[in-house]
N, C-alpha and C positions, 0 to 999 in steps of 0.2 A: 393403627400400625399396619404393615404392609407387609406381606411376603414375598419374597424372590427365592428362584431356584439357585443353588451354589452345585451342585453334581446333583445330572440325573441321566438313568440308564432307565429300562423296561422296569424293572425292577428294586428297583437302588435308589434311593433320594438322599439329597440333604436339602433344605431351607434354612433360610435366615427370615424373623421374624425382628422387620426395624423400623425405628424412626418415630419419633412422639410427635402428632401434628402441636401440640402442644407442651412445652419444654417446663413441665411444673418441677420434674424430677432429672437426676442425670437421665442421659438415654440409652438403654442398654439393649443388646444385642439377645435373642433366643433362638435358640437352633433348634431344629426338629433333623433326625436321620430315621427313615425310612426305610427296612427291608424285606422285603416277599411280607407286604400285609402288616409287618409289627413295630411300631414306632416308639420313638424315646425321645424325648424333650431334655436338653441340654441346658444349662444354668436357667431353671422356669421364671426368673423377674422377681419383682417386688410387688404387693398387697398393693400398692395405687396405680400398676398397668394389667393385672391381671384379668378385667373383662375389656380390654382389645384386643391382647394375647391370645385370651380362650378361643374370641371369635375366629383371630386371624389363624391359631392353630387348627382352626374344627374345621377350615374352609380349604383346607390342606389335605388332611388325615381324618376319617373319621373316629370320634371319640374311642369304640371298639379298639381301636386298633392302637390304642395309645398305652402300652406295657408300662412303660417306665421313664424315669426322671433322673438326671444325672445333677449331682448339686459338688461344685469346684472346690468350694469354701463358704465363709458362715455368715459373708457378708448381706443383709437384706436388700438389696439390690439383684442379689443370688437366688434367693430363696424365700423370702417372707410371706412370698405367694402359697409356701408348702400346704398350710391347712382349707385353702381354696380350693387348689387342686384336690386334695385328697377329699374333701367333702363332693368333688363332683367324681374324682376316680380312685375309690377307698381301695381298688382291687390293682395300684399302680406298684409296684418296684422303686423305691428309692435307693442310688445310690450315693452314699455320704462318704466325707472321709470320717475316719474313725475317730480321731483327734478331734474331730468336731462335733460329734454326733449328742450330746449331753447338753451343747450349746445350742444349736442350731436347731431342740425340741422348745426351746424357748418363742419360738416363732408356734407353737399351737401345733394340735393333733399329736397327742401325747401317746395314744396308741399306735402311729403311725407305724409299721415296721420298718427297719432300714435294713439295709444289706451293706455294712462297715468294709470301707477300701482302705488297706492296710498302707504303712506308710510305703512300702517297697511299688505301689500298684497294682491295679489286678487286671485281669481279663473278661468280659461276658462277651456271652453272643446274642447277636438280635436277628431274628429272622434267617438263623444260620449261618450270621456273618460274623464274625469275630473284630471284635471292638478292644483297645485298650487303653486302660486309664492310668497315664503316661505321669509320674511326682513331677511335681514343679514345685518342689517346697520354698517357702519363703518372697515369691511371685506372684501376689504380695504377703500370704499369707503361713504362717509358719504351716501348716499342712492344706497343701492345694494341688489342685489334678487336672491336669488337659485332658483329652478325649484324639484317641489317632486313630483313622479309621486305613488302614494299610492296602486296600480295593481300591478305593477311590482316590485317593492320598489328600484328604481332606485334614485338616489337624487342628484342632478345638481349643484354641490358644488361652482362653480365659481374658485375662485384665491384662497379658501381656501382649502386644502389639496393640493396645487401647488407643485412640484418640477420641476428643471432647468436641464433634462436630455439632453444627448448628442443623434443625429440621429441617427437614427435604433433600439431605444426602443420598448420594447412592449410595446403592451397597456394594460396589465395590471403587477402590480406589480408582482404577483404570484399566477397567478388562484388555479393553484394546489393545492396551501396550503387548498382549499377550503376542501380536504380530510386531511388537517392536519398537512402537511408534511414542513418543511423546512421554515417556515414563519417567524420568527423574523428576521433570517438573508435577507433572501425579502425584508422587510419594513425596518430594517435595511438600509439593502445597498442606497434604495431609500431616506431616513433620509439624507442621508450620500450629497446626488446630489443635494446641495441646498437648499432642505426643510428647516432644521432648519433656516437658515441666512432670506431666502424667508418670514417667518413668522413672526420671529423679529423685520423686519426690516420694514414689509410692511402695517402688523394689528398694528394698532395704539393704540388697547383701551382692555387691561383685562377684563374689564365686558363687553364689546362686545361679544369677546370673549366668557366669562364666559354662557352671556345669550343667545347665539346661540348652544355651548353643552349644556346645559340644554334643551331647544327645540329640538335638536338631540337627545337626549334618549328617548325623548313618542315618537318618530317616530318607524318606524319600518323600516328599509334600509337595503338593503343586498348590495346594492353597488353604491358607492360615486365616482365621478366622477369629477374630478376638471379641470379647464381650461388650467394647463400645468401639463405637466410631463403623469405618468401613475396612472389609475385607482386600486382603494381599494375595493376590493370584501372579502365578507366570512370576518373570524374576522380579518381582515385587515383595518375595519372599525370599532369597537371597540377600536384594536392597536392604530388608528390614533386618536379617541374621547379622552384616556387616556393620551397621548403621549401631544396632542396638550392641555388640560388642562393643564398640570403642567408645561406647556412654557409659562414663560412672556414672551410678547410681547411690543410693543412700544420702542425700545432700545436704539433709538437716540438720547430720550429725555436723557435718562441717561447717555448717552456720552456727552449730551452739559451742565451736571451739574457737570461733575467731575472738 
């Protein structure tokens, strides 16, 4: 797996940790942020990526500096990594949701401590910077949490703005467009890799939905970051707020009423 920068100042980072040269597993997205020295690892993977992961993270951040681990939801594609990590950083911070946390010990390290994120969201600081972890319930999962980082306007989307790309993507859909250039057909193309089906099929509930863009518009984000596929920078993230409104969602249910 590979790293790229997503925002960096002297100080401030984010990463994205992507792309399976080899497609055994879906492909998922790991984030690392960065602040004065103390890092945190966002959705850490699954048990079958976890030593490309470790490499690609430790070649980043040295291990020291790795406080803490953010987990969205209970799915192992999320998290099954947990008792790897914690066997290499017994001294790490986890934060869970709380709704999940009795499940998501099922994944090993039964001693682990966790720090429960209530359903309303909570706040921590890293390296003096103030992080929040934003409810996104039922996206896809009845208790689930993004990460918004309000400095950098970074925003840690989880499973939502997902697409199902094939290896050797960028990471981001189309930086360039950030100057304007060639951008519908970008988001397009990426639309095109799963997204649509991904969304339909997996967000269960229109006013979830509904009430999570409504909360994404008084934010203020310059780029969204989801757990598969590539990253939405510049108005690639408006594209994707408009786009993702006016897609129902839940589609099964309507398949099992025809």
């Amino acid at each position: 797996m590979k790293a790229a920068p997503v925002y960096e100042t002297s100080d401030h980072r984010w990463w994205v940790i992507y792309d399976q040269e080899e497609q055994r597993v879906i492909d998922s997205n790991v984030y690392v942020v960065e602040s004065r020295g103390e890092a945190m690892i966002l959705d850490p993977g699954g048990f079958e990526i976890f030593p490309q992961v470790f490499a690609a993270v430790t070649e980043i951040v040295p291990p020291s500096a790795i406080r803490a681990a953010f987990v969205s939801h209970q799915d192992p594609d999320i998290a099954s990594s947990l008792p790897l990590w914690a066997a290499c950083k017994p001294d790490m911070q986890w934060y869970v949701p709380k709704l999940w946390n009795g499940f998501i010990r099922h994944y090993g390290a039964l001693d682990t401590p966790f720090i429960d994120i209530p359903d309303e969201g909570l706040d921590m600081v890293l390296g003096g910077r103030r992080l929040e972890f934003v409810p996104a319930h039922y996206l896809h999962a009845s208790s689930n949490f993004h990460v918004y980082d309000p400095e950098s306007r970074v925003y840690f989307s989880g499973d939502v703005g997902a697409a199902l790309l094939p290896p050797g993507h960028a990471p981001f859909i189309d930086r360039r467009d950030i100057a304007g250039a060639g951008g519908d057909k970008a988001f397009a193309d990426h639309i095109q890799h799963g997204a649509r089906y991904f969304h339909q099929r997996w967000m269960p509930s229109n006013r979830a939905k509904k009430d999570w863009i409504d909360r994404m518009r008084m934010l203020k984000v310059d780029v969204l970051c989801p757990q598969h596929g590539a990253i939405y920078a510049g108005p690639h993230v408006k594209r994707f707020l408009d786009w993702f409104e006016a897609l129902p969602v839940g589609i099964a249910l309507d398949a099992n009423q025809e």
